[in-house]
C-alpha positions in Angstrom: -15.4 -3.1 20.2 -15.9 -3.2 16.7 -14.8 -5.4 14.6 -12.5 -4.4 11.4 -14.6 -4.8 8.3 -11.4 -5.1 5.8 -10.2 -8.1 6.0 -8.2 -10.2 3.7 -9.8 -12.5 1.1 -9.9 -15.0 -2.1 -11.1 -12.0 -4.1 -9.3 -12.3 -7.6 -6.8 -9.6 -8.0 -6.6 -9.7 -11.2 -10.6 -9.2 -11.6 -10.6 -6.3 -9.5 -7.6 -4.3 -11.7 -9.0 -5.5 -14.9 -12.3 -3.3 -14.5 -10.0 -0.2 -13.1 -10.8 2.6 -15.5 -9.2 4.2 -16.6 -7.2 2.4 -18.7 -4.1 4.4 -18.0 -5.0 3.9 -14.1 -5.2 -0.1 -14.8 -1.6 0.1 -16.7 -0.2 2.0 -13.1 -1.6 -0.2 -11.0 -0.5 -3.6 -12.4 3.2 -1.4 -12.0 2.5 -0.7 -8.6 1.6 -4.6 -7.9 4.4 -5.6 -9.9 6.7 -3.0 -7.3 5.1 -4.0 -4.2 5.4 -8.0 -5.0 9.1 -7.5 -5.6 9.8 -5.2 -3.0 7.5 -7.6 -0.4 8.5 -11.0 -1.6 4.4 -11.8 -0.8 2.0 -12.3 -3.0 -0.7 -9.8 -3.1 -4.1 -10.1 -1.7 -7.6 -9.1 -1.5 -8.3 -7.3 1.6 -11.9 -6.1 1.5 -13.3 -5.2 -2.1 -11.0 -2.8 -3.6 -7.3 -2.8 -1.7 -4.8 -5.1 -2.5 -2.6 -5.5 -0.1 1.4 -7.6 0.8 2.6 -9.1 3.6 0.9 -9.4 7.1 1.6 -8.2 10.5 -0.5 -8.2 13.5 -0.9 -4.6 15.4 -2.2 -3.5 18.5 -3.0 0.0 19.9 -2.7 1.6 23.5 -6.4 1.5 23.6 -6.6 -2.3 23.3 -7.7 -2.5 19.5 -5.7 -5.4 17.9 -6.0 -6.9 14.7 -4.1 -8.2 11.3 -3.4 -5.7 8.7 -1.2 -5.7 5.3 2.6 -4.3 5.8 1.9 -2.6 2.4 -0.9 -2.0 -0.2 -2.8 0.4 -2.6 -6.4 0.8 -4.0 -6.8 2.6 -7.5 -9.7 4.6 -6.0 -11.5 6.9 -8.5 -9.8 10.4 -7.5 -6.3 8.6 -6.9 -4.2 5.9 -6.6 -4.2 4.9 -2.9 -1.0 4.1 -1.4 -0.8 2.4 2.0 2.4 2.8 3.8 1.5 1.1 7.1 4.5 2.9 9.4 3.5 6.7 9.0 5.7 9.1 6.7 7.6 10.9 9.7 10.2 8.6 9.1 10.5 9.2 5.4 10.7 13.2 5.3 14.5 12.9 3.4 12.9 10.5 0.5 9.6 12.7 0.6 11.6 15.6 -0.2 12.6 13.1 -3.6 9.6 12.1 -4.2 7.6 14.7 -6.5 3.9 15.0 -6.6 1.8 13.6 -4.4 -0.2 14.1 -0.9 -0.7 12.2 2.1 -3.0 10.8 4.9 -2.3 9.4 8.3 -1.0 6.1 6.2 -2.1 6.9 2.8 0.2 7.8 0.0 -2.3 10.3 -2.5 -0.8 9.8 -6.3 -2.5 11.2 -9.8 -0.1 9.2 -11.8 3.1 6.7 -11.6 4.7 9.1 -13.5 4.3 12.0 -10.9 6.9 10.6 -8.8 10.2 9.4 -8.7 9.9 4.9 -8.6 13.5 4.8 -7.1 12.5 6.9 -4.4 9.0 5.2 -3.9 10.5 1.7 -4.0 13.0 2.6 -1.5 10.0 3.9 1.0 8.3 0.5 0.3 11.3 -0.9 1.0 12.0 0.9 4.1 8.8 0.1 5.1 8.3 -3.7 4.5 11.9 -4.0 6.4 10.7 -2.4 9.5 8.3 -5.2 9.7 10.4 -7.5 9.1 12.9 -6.2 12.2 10.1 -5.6 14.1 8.9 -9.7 14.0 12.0 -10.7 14.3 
C-alpha cells in the first residue's frame, strides 16, 4: 500500500502565507488561520508544502488504509481557497443552505473570497466539525 505523501511538518506557517499572492488572498488566509486556531484550540501546522492544517486524528478505512490526518485545514491554492472539512458535508446541508457562495469536493470546501460567505455559519461548520472528533476520541 502506498504510503500518504502529506504529512505533517516543521514547515514555517507563516513563510508559506507570506508569499500567498495575492495579497487580498494572504489577508483571507491569515483570517481563516486565525478562525480555525480559535475554533480548534491547536496550533496550526504544516502538512505537506502548502496545507495548513489543526488538530489530529488517526482514520482508518474498510479497505485497511490507515493513517494520521488534520481534523481541519485549508490551502490558499491559486484558483481558490481550499477548505478541508474532514467529516464530509452531508451532515451540514441546514448551515450550507446559510452559507452563500461557494462549491465543494468529497472534503474540500471551494471559496473565491472570505467575504463570499457567511463566517458565523462557516465557524459553526468548523465547529461542528472539530467537536465530532473530539466525541469521537473520547
Amino acid at each position: 500500500m502506498a504510503e500518504l505523501k502529506t504529512k505533517m511538518n516543521d514547515g514555517s506557517v507563516e513563510d508559506f502565507l507570506n508569499q500567498v499572492e495575492p495579497v487580498s488572498k494572504r489577508e483571507d488566509s491569515y483570517r481563516i488561520l486565525k478562525m480555525m486556531e480559535e475554533i480548534s484550540g491547536a496550533k496550526p501546522k504544516m502538512w505537506g508544502s502548502s496545507i495548513i492544517g489543526f488538530g489530529q486524528t488517526h482514520y482508518k478505512y474498510a479497505s485497511g488504509r490507515e493513517g494520521d490526518w488534520f481534523q481541519i485545514g485549508f490551502s490558499p491554492r491559486k484558483q481558490n481557497l481550499t477548505l478541508y472539512v474532514m467529516t464530509g458535508y452531508d451532515k451540514y446541508e441546514e448551515l450550507l443552505a446559510k452559507l452563500g457562495k461557494y462549491k465543494t469536493g468529497v472534503s474540500c470546501l471551494y471559496l473565491k473570497h472570505l467575504d463570499d460567505v457567511d463566517e458565523k455559519v462557516l465557524r459553526e461548520m468548523l465547529k461542528r466539525t472539530v467537536d465530532y472528533f473530539i466525541n469521537k476520541e473520547s
